[in-house]
C-alpha positions as CSV (number, residue, x, y, z in Angstrom):
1,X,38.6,19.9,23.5
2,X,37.1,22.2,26.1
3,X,33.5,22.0,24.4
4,X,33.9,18.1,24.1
5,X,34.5,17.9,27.6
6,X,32.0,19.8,29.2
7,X,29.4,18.4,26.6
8,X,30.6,15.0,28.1
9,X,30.6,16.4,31.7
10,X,27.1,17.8,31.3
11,X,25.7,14.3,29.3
12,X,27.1,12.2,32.5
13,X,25.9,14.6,35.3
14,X,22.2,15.0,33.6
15,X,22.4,10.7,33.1
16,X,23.3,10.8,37.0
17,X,20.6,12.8,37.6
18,X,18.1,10.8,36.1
19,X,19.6,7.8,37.7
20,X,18.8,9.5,41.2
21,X,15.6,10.1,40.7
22,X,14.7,6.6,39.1
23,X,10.8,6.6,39.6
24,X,10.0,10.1,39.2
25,X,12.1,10.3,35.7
26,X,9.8,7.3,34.6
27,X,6.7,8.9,35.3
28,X,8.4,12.2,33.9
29,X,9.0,10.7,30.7
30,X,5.8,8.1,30.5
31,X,4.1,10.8,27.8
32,X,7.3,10.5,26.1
33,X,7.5,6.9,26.0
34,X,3.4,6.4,25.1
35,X,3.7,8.6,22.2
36,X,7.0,7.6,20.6
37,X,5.2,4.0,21.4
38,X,1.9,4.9,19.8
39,X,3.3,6.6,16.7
40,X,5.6,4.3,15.7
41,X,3.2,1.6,15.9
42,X,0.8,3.3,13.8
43,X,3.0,3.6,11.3
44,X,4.4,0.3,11.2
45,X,0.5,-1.2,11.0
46,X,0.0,1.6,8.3
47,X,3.2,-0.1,6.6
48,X,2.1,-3.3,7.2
49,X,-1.4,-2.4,5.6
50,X,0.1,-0.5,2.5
51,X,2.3,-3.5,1.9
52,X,-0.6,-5.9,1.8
53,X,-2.3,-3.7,-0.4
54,X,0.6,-3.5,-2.8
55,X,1.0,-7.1,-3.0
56,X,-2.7,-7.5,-3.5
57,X,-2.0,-4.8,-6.3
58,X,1.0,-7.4,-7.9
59,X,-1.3,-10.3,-8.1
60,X,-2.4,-8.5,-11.0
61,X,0.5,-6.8,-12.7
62,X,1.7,-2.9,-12.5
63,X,2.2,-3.2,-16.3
64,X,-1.6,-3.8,-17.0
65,X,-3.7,-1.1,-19.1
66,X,-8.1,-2.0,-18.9
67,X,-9.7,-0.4,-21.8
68,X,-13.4,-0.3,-22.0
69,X,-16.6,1.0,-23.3
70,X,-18.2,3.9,-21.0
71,X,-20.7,6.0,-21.5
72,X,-20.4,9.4,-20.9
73,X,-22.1,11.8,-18.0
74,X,-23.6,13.8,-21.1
75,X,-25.0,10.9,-23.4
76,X,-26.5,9.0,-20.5
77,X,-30.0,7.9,-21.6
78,X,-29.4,8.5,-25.0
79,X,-26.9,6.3,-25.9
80,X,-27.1,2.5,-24.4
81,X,-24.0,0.8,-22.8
82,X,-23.8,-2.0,-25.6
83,X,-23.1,0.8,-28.6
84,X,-20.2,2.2,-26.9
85,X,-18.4,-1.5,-26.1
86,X,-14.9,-2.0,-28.0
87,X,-15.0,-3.8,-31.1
88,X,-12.3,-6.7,-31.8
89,X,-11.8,-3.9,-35.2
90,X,-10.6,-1.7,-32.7
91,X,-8.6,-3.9,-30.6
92,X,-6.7,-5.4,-33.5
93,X,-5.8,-1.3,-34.7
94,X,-4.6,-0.8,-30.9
95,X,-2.5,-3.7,-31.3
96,X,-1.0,-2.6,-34.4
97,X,-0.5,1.7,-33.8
98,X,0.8,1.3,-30.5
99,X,3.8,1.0,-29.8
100,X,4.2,1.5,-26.5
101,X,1.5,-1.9,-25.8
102,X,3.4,-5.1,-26.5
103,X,0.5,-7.5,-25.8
104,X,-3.2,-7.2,-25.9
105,X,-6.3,-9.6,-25.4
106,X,-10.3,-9.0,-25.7
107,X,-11.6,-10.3,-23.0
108,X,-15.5,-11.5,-23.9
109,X,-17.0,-13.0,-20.7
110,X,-21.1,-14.6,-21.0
111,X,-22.7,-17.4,-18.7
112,X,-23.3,-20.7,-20.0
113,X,-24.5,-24.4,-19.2
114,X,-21.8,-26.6,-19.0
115,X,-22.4,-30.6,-19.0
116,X,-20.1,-33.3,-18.8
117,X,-21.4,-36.9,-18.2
118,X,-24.1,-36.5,-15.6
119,X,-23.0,-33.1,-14.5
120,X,-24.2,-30.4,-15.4
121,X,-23.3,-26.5,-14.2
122,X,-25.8,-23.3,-14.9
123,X,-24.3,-20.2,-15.8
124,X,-20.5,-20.9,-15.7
125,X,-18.6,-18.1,-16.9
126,X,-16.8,-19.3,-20.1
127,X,-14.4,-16.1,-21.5
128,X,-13.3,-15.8,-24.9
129,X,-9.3,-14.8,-25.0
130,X,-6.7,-14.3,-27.4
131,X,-3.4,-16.1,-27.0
132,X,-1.4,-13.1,-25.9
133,X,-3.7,-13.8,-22.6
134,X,-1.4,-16.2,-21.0
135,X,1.7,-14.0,-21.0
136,X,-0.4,-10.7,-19.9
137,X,-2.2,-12.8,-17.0
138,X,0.7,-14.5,-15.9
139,X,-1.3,-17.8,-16.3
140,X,1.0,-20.7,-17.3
141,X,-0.6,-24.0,-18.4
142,X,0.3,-26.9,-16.2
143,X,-1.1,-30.2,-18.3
144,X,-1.4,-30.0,-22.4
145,X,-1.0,-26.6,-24.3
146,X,-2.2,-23.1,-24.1
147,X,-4.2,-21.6,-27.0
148,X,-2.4,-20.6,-30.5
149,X,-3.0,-18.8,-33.4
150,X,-4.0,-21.1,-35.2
151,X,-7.1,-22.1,-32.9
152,X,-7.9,-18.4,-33.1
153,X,-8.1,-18.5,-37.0
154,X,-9.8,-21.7,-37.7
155,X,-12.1,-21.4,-34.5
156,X,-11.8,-24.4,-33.2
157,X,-14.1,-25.7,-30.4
158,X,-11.4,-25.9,-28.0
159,X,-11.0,-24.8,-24.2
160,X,-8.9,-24.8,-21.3
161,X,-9.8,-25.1,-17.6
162,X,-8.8,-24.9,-14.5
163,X,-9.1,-27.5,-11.4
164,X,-12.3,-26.0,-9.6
165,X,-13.6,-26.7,-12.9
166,X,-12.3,-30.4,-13.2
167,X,-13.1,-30.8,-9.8
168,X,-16.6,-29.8,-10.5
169,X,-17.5,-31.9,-13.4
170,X,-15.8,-34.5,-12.0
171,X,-13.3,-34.6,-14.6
172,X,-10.2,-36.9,-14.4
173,X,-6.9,-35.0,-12.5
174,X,-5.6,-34.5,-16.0
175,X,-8.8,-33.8,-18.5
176,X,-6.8,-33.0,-21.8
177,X,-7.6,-34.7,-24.0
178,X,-11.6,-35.1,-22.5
179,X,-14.4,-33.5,-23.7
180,X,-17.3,-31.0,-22.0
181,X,-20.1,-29.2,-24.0
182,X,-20.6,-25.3,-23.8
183,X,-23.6,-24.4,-24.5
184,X,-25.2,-27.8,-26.3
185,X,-21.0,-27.6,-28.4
186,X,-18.7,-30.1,-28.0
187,X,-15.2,-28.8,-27.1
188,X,-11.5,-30.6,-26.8
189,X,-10.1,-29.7,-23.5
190,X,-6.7,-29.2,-24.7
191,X,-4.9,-27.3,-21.0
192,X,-5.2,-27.1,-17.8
193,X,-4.6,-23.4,-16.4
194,X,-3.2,-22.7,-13.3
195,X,-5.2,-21.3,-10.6
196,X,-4.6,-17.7,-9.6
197,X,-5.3,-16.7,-6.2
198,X,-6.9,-13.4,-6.3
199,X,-6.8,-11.4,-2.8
200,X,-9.9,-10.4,-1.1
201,X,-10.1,-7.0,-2.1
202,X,-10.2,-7.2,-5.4
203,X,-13.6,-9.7,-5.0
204,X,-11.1,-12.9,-5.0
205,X,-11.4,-15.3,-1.8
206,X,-13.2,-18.8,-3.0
207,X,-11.5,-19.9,-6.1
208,X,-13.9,-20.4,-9.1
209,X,-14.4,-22.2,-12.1
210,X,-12.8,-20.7,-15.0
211,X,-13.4,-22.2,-18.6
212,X,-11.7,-20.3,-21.4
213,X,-12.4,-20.5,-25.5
214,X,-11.0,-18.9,-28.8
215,X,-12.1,-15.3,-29.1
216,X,-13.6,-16.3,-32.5
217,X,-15.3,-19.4,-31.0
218,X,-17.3,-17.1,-28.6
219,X,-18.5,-14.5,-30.7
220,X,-19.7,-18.2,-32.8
221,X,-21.6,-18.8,-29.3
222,X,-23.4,-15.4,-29.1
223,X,-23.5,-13.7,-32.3
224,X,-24.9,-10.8,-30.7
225,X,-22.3,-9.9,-28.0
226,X,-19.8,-7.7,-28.1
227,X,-16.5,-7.7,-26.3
228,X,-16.5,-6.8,-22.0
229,X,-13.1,-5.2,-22.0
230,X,-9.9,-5.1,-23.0
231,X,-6.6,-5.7,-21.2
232,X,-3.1,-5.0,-22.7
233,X,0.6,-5.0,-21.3
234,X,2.9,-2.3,-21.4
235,X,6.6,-2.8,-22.1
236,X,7.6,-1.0,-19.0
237,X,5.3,1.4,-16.5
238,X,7.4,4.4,-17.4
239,X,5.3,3.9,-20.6
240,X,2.0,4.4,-19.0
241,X,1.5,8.0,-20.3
242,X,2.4,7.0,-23.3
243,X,0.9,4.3,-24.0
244,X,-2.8,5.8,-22.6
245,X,-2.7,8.8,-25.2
246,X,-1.5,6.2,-28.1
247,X,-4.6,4.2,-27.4
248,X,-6.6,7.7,-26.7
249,X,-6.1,8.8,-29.7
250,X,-6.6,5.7,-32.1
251,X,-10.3,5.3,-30.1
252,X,-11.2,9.0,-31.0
253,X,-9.8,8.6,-34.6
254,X,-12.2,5.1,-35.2
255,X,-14.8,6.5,-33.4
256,X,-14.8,9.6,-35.0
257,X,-14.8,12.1,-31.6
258,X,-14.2,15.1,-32.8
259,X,-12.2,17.5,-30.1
260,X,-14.0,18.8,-27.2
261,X,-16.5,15.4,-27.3
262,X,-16.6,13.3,-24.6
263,X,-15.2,10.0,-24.8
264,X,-17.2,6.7,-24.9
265,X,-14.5,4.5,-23.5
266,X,-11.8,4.4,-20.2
267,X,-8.5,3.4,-20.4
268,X,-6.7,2.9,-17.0
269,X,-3.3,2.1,-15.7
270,X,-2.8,-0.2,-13.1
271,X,0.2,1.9,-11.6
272,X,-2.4,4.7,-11.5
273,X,-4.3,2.8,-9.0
274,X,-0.8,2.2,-7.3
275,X,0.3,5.5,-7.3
276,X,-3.1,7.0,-5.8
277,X,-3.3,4.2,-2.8
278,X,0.2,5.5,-2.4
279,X,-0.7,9.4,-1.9
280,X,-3.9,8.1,-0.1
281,X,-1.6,5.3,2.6
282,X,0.9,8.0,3.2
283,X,-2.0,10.6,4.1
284,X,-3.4,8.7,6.2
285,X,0.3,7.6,7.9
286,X,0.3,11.6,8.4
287,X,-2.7,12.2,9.8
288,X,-2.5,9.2,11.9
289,X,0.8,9.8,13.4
290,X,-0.3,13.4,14.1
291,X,-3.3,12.1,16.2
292,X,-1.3,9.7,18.2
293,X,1.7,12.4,18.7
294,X,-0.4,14.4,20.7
295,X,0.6,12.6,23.9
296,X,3.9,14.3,23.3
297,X,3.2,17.4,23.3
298,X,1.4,16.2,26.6
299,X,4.7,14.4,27.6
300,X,6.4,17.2,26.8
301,X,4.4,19.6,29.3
302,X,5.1,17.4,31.9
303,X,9.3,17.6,31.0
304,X,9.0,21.2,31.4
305,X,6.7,20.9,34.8
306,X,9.8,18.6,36.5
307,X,12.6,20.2,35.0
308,X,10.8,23.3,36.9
309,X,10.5,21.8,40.2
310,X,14.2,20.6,39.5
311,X,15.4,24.1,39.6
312,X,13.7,25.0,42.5
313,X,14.9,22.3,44.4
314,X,18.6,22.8,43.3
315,X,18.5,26.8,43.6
316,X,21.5,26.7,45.7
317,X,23.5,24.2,43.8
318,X,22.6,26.7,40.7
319,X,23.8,29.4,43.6
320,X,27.1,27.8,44.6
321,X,28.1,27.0,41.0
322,X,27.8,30.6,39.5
323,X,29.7,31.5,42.9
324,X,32.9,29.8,41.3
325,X,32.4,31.2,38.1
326,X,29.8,29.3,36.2
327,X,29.0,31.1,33.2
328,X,24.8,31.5,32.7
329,X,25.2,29.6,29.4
330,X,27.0,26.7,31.1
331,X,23.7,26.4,33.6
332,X,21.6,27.4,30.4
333,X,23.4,24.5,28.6
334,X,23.3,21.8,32.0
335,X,19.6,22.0,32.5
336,X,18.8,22.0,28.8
337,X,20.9,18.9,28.4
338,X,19.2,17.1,31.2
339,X,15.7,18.1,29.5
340,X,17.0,16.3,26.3
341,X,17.9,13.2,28.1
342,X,15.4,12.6,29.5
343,X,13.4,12.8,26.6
344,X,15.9,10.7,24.8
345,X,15.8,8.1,27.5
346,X,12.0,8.4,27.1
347,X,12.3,7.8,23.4
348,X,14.6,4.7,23.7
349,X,11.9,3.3,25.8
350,X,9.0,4.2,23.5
351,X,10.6,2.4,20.6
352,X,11.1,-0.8,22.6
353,X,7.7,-0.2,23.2
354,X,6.2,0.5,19.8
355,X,8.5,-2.8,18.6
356,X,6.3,-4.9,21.2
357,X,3.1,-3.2,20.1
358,X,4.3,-4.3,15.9
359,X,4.8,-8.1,16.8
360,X,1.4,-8.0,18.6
361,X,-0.5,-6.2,16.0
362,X,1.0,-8.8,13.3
363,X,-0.4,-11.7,15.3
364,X,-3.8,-9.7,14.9
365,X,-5.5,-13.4,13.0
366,X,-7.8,-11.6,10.1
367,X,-5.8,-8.5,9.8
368,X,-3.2,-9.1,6.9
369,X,-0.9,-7.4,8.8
370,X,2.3,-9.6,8.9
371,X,4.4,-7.5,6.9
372,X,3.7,-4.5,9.9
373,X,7.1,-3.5,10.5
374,X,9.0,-0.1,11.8
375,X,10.8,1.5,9.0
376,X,14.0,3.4,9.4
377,X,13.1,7.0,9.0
378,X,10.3,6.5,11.7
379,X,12.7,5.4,14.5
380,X,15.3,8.3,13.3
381,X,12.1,10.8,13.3
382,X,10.8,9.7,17.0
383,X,14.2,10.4,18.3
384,X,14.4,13.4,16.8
385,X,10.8,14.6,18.1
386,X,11.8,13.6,20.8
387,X,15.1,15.8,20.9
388,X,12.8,18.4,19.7
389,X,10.3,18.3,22.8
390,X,13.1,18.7,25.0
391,X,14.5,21.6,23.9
392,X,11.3,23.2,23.5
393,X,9.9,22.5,26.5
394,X,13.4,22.3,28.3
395,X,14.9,25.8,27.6
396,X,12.1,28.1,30.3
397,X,13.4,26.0,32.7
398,X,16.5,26.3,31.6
399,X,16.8,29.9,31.1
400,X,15.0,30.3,34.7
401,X,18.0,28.0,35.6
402,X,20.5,30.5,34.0
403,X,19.2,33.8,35.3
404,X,18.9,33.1,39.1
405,X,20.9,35.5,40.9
406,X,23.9,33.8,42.9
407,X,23.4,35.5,46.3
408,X,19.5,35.1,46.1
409,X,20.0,31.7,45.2
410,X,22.8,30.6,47.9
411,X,19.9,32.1,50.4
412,X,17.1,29.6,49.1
413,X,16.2,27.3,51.6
């Protein structure tokens, strides 16, 4: 109980101090209270930015695996970029040894003139899919069907659009049924697919005109081409490992790479790309919030310069209370306090500030910054920085405090 109450005694006699000396605490503190302000804000717009990112990131699925052709730093310029591009062989194997994939599509993309009436568009990029497509894409169709098996099979001159495409070849608001020609073919429009908004980053902004076929209807359209790339869906992202080594390995087997080869294909995990913008956003959080803290250890120099002239100037006080039996500690302890507080106080202040400085910076028009917000562990670790600064730069004062000699110190004037 004796603890509690001097810990009290000593909280409301620094807090009355402070309160005395109104102005000077203020400008005491104002390093404090800038960096507190500064580094919170940082890390909120670094929050704000990693979030935006990571939703960009969702528009196309953590559960996504791209597989593709590449050639290799040691066959460059003797093998050509065509040989090494997957097969539909391959793909179909991938779909049926792995396990750990639970939907695949080829994905064959080529330019082509598309007419329709009077209209006619150059180099419209028509893509070949499978059906699986629409569930791995996330693309529902809003008017008619999507593709089946069945079209796959038979190839059947059918496509689906979407409404920049209608809109383009001044199509009627719901085309199904309607019929365009790809390439000099006639073909049934039998959906519309909706439009997915892709974010900036990842090249999306303007929507575009999307046509899509049958797999086996564009390989009929260009005999010669082979497939772009492949994307397939894992059942869950704690299969990612998994799933990359399944498909590793029944590449090398086709392909006939023997061990220590180089591969002639990439296969890459979405979450990868997650997972390294999230090392790379919280590196940067660091290294920001370590710039900006500077102006507390700044602030902090300036605690320790008051909290020096605040002994001189209250020598005798110091003087008169060891007189009655103050023990050093207990003066130790007082000034220490006081040091804290005032950095405390300086915190408080600095958050209110670095709040202000988050609603501004997610009015910032351009900056995709409206998720920009002041997380938890950031409030709890500027308070205790701030704790920290004042009993580092608190306890020379504070020990100069405690080792004054009484009689010396009831003779200061």
């Amino acid at each position: 109980m004796i603890l509690i109450r001097i810990f009290v005694q000593t909280v409301a006699l620094a807090l009355g101090q402070i309160r005395a000396n109104k102005v000077r605490a203020v400008l005491t503190a104002l390093g404090i209270i800038v960096g507190v302000g500064s580094v919170v804000a940082v890390i909120a717009a670094m929050q704000g930015m990693s979030a935006h990112v990571l939703s960009e990131f969702e528009t196309f699925g953590t559960k996504k695996i791209y597989v593709d052709g590449d050639v290799p730093r040691e066959l460059r310029g003797r093998v050509h970029w065509r040989d090494v591009q997957l097969t539909e062989k391959e793909v179909q194997a991938i779909a049926d040894h792995a396990p750990a994939i639970t939907r695949i599509t080829p994905m064959r993309v080529a330019g082509y003139e598309i007419t329709h009436g009077e209209v006619t568009l150059q180099s419209v990029a028509v893509t070949g899919i499978w059906p699986e497509w629409h569930e791995i894409e996330n693309r529902q169709v809003e008017e008619g069907r999507p593709f089946n098996a069945i079209d796959e099979r038979e190839t059947r001159d059918v496509c689906i659009i979407n409404d920049k495409a209608i809109e383009e070849l001044d199509l009627t608001k719901n085309p199904v049924g309607e019929h365009i020609n790809i390439a000099n073919r006639r073909f049934l429009i039998v959906g519309k697919v909706e439009t997915k908004d892709i974010g900036a980053m990842f090249g999306g902004g303007d929507t575009r005109s999307e046509i899509f076929i049958p797999l086996s209807v564009a390989h009929k359209l260009n005999v010669r081409g082979r497939i772009g790339y492949v994307i397939a869906e894992l059942g869950s992202t704690d299969q990612a490992d998994e799933a990359v080594s399944q498909i590793r390995g029944i590449l090398r087997k086709m392909r006939n790479i023997k061990p220590g080869e180089p591969e002639t294909f990439e296969v890459q995990v979405m979450q990868q790309f997650i997972d390294q913008f999230n090392s790379l956003a919280a590196g940067m959080t660091a290294v920001g919030g370590g710039i900006v803290s500077v102006s507390l250890l700044v602030g902090g120099i300036g605690i320790m310069n008051i909290m020096l002239v605040s002994v001189s100037e209250r020598t005798r006080e110091i003087g008169l209370r060891k007189a009655v039996g103050a023990r050093p500690s207990i003066i130790l302890f007082q000034f220490l306090t006081e040091a804290v507080m005032l950095c405390l106080v300086g915190g408080a202040i600095g958050l209110v500030l670095g709040q202000t400085l988050t609603l501004l910076i997610q009015q910032i028009p351009g900056a995709s910054l409206e998720q920009a917000a002041i997380p938890g562990w950031a409030i709890a670790l500027a308070l205790a920085f701030s704790v920290g600064v004042g009993v580092v730069f608190g306890m020379f004062p504070a020990i100069k405090a405690a080792r004054l000699d009484p009689i010396d110190a009831l003779r200061h004037e």
